[in-house]
C-alpha positions as CSV (number, residue, x, y, z in Angstrom):
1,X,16.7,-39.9,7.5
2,X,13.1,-38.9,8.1
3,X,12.6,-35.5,9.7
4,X,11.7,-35.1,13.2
5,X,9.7,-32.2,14.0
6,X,10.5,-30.6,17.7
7,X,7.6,-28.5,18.9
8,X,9.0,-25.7,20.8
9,X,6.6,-24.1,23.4
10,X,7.7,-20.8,24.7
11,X,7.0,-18.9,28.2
12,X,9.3,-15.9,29.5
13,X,11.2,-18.1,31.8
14,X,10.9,-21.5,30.1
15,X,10.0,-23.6,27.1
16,X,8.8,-27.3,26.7
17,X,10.0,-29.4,23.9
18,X,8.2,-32.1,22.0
19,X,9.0,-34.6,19.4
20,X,7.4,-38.2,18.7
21,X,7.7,-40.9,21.5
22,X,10.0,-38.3,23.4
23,X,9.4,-34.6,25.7
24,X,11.1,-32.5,28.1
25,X,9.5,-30.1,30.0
26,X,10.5,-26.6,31.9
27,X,13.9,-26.2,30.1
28,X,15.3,-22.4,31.0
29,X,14.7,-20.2,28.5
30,X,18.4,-19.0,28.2
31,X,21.3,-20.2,27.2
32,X,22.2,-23.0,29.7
33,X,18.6,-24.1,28.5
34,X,19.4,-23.8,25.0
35,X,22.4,-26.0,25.3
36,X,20.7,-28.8,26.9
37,X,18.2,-28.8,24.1
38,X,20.9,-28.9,21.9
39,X,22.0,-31.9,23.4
40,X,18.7,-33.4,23.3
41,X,17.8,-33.0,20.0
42,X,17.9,-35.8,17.6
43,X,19.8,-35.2,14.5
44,X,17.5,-34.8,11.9
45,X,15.3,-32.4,14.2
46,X,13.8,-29.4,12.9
47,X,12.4,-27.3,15.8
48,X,8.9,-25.2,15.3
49,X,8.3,-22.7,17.4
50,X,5.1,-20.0,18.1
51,X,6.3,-16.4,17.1
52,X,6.8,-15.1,20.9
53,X,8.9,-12.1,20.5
54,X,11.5,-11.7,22.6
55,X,10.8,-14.5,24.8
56,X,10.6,-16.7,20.8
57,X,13.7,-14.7,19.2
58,X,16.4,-16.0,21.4
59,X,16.1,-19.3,21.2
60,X,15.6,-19.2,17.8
61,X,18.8,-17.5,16.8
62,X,20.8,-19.6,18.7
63,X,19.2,-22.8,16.9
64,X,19.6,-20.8,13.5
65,X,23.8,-20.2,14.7
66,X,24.0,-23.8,15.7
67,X,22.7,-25.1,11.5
68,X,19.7,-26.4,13.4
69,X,16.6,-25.9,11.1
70,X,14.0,-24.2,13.1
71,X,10.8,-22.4,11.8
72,X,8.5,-19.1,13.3
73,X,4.9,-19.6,12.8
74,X,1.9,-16.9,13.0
75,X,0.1,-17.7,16.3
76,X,-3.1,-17.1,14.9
77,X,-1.9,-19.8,12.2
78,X,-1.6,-22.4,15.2
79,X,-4.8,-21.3,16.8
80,X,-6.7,-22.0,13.4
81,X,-5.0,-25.4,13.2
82,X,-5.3,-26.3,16.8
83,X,-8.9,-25.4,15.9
84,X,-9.2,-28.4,13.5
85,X,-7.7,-30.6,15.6
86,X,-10.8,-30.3,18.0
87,X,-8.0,-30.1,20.8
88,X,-9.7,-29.7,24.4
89,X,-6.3,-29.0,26.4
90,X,-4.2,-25.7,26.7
91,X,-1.2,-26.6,28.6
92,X,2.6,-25.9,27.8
93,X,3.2,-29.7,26.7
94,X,0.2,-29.8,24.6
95,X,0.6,-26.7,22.9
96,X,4.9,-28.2,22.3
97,X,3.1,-31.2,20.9
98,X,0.7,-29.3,18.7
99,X,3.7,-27.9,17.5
100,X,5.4,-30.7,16.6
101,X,2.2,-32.1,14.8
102,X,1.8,-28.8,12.5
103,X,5.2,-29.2,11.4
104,X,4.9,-32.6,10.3
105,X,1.9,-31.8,8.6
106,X,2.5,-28.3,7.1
107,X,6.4,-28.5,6.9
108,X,6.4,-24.5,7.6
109,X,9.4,-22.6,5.8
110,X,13.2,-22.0,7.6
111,X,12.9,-18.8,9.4
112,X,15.9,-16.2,8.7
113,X,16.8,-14.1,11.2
114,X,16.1,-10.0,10.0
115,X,19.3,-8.4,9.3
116,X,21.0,-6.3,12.6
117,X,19.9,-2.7,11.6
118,X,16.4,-4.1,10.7
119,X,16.4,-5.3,14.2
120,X,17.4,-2.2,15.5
121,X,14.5,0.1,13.7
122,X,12.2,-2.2,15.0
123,X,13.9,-1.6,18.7
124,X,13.7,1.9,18.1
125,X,10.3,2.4,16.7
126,X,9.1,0.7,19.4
127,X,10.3,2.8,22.3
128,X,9.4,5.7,19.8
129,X,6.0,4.4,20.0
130,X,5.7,4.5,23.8
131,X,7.2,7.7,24.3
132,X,5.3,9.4,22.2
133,X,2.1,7.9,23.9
134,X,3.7,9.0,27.3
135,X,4.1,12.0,26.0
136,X,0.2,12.5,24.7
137,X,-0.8,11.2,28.1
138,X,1.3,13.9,30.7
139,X,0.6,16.9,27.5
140,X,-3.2,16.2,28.0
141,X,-2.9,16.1,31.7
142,X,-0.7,19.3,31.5
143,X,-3.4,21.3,29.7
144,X,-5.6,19.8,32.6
145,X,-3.5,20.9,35.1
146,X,-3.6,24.6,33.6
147,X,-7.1,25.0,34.4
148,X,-7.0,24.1,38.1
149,X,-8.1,26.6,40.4
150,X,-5.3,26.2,43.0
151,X,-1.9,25.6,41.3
152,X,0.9,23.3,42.7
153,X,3.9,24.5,41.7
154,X,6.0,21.2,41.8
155,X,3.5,19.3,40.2
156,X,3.8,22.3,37.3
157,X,7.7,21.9,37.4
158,X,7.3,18.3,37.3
159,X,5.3,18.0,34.3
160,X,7.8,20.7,32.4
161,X,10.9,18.9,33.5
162,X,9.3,15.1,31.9
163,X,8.1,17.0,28.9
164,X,11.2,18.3,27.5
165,X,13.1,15.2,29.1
166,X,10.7,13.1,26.4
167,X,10.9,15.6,23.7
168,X,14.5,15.2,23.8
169,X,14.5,11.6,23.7
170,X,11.9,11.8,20.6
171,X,13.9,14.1,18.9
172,X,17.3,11.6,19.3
173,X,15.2,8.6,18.3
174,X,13.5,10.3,15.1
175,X,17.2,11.0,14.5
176,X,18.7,7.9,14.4
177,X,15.3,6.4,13.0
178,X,16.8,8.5,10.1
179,X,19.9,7.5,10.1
180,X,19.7,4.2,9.7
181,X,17.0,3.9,7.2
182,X,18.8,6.7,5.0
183,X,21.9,4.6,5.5
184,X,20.1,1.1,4.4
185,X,17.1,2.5,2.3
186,X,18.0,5.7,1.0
187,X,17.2,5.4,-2.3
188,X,13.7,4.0,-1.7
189,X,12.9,6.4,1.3
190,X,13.4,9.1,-1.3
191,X,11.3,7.1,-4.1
192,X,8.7,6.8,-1.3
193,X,8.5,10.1,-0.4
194,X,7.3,11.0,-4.3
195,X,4.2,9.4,-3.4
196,X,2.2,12.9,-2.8
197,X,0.7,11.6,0.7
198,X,3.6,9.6,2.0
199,X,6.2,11.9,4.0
200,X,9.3,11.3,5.4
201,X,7.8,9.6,9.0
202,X,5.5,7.3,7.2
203,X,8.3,6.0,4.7
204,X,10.6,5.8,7.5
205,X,7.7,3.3,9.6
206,X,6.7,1.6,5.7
207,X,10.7,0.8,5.5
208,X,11.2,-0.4,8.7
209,X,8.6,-2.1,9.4
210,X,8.6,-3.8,6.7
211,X,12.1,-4.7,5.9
212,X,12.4,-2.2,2.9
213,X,9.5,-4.2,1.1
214,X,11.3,-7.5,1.2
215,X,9.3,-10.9,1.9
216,X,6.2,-9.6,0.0
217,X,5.6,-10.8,-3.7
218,X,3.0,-9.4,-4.2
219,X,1.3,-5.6,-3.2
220,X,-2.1,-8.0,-2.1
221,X,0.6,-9.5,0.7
222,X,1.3,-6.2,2.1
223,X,-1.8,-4.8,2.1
224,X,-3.1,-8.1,4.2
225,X,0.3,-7.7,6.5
226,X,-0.8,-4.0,7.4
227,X,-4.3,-5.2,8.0
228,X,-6.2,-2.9,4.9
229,X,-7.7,-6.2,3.4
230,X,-11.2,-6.2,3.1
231,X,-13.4,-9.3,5.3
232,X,-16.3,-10.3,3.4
233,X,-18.7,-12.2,5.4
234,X,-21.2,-13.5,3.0
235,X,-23.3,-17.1,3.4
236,X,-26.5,-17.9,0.9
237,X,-29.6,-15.5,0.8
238,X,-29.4,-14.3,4.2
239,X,-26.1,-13.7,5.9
240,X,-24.5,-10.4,3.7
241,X,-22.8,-8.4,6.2
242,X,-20.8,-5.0,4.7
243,X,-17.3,-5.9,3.9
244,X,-15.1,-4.4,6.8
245,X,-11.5,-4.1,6.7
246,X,-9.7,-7.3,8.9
247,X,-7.5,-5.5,11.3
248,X,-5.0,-8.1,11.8
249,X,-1.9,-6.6,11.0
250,X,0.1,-3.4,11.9
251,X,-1.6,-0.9,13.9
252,X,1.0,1.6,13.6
253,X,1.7,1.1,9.1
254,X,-2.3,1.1,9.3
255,X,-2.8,4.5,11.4
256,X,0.0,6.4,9.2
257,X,-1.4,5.3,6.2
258,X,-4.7,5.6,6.8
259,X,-3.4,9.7,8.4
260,X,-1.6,10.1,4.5
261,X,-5.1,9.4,2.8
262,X,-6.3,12.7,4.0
263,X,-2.9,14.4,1.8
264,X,-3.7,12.0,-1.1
265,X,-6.7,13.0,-2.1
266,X,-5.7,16.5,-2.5
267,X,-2.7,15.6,-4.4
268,X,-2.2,12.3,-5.4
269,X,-4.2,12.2,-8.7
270,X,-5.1,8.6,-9.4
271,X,-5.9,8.4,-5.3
272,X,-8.3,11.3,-6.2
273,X,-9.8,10.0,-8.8
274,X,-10.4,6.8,-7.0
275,X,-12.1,8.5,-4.4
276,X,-14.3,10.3,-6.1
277,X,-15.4,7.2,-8.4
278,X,-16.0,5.5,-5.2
279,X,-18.5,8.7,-3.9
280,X,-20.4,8.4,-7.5
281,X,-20.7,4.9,-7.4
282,X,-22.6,5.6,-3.9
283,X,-19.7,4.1,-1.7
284,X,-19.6,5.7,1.8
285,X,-16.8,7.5,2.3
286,X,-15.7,5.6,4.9
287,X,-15.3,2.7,2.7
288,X,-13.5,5.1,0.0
289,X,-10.8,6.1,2.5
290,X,-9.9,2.6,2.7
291,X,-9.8,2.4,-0.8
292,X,-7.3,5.1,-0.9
293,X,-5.1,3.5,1.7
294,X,-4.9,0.6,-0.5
295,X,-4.3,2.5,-3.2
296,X,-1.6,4.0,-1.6
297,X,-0.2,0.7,-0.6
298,X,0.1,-0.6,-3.8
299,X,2.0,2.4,-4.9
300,X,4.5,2.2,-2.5
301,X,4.6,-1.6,-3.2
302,X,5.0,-1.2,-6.9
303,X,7.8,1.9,-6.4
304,X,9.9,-0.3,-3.8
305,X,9.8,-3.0,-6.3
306,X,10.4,-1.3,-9.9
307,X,13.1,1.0,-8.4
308,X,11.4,3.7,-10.0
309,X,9.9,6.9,-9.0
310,X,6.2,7.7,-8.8
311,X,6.9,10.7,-11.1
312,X,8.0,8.2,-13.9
313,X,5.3,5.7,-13.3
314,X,2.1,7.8,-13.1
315,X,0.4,10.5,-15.4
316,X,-0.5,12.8,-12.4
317,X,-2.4,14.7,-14.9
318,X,-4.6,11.9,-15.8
319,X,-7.8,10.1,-14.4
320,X,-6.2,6.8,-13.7
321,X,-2.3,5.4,-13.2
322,X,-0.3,4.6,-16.2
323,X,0.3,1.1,-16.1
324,X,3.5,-0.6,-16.2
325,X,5.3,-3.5,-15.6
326,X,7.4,-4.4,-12.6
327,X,11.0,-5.7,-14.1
328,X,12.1,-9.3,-14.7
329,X,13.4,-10.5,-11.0
């Protein structure tokens, strides 16, 4: 039987479904929802949905438990699409029928659902990541509050009490962030921590944000996932704009990387000696700090995937990298 593609439209409290000749609208998004989908669904469907997260991730593992093919697609992959379909409306049903289209045209891989404990560094980066700005945000406006004239001494209690409170909280999830990752990982968080630039934090966020290195074939994938990849805009004799780095990926891999540059040129030899090659050639050095970072990338990259060390893979003492060869998969 022919597939059926089932464009999956997802809001926080509901989702619209589409197929050919057939949609429902304003299904729950839970699981008395799921279930009447499931009921619904014709038996050579495979659903397509827009990468959501949370609001996409339910549904989707429930379809994945239930042997329902179903498939997560980039939203900026849909937008580009809708784009060349000239479409004029953005509603709910005809974003579930855009859906349904792109999958019947592009027939977009099965989606896998990431393994429990890489679920769980995610979970616990992220709330890592907002206490930590919390934390940046009340220490700034403590040092503000030290200069005040006339001092308030519950609002100087207040501010020491939610201080520690987040330390603590910091401190328990940097722990666990090393627990699991030195339970999963170990071997490569040590391999990565060779890397003179890369400590233990930023191969702890490399790791678990990106699944220990799996999905990406190649170091050119994972340098375009953190968002390092250069964007050259260049058109005939007059449109040459200066390549800028396309920031579509990872904020947080990008900033610590970026941060580890700074180490890397000290100390990482064939970082160094890209740097400085860049400065001769009359690169700014702007543009040579991003060549580092990508440098660095493609070290970690090719350490996560030869199971070696960067010891044993690089002459430190040498201009340039030793080359060598990843192993037959």
């Amino acid at each position: 039987m022919e597939t059926i593609y089932v464009g999956l439209d997802m809001a926080k409290d509901t989702f619209d479904a589409y197929w050919p000749d057939q949609a429902h609208a304003a299904l729950t998004n839970d699981e008395t929802g799921w279930q009447k989908l499931q009921t619904l669904l014709p038996p050579q469907a495979h659903c397509i949905l827009e990468y959501t997260g949370v609001y996409s991730l339910g549904l989707a593992s429930f379809l994945h438990q239930q042997g329902i093919p179903v498939s997560v697609i980039n939203p900026l992959s849909l937008n580009h699409y809708g784009a060349m379909q000239l479409r004029r409306a953005k509603t709910d049903a005809a974003d579930a029928r855009l859906l349904s289209a792109y999958g019947q045209q592009m027939r977009p891989p099965l989606w896998q659902p990431q393994p429990t404990h890489s679920q769980q560094i995610r979970q616990l980066f992220a709330l890592l990541n907002q206490f930590n700005k919390q934390y940046r945000s009340l220490d700034n406006f403590a040092q503000q509050q030290q200069r005040q004239v006339v001092k308030t001494d519950l609002v100087d209690a207040g501010l020491t009490t939610m201080l520690t409170q987040l330390q603590t909280q910091i401190d328990k999830l940097e722990t666990e962030l090393r627990r699991l990752v030195e339970q999963h990982h170990g071997d490569l968080f040590e391999r990565l921590q060779t890397i003179p630039g890369i400590g233990p934090k930023t191969a702890m966020l490399l790791i678990g944000l990106t699944q220990g290195f799996a999905g990406f074939a190649t170091a050119k994938q994972l340098i375009a996932y953190v968002g390092l990849a250069p964007r050259i805009h260049q058109s005939g004799k007059s449109i040459n704009r200066p390549a800028r780095i396309c920031k579509m990926g990872t904020a947080r891999v990008r900033k610590a990387i970026y941060m580890a540059t700074w180490s890397a040129m000290r100390f990482n030899a064939p970082a160094k000696a890209l740097y400085e090659r860049l400065l001769q050639k009359g690169k700014a050095k702007r543009q040579a700090l991003m060549a580092v970072a990508n440098k660095l990338l493609k070290q970690a990259f090719a350490i996560a995937k030869s199971g070696r060390s960067f010891e044993k893979d690089y002459n430190r003492t040498a201009e340039r990298p030793t080359k060598f060869s990843l192993p037959n998969a």
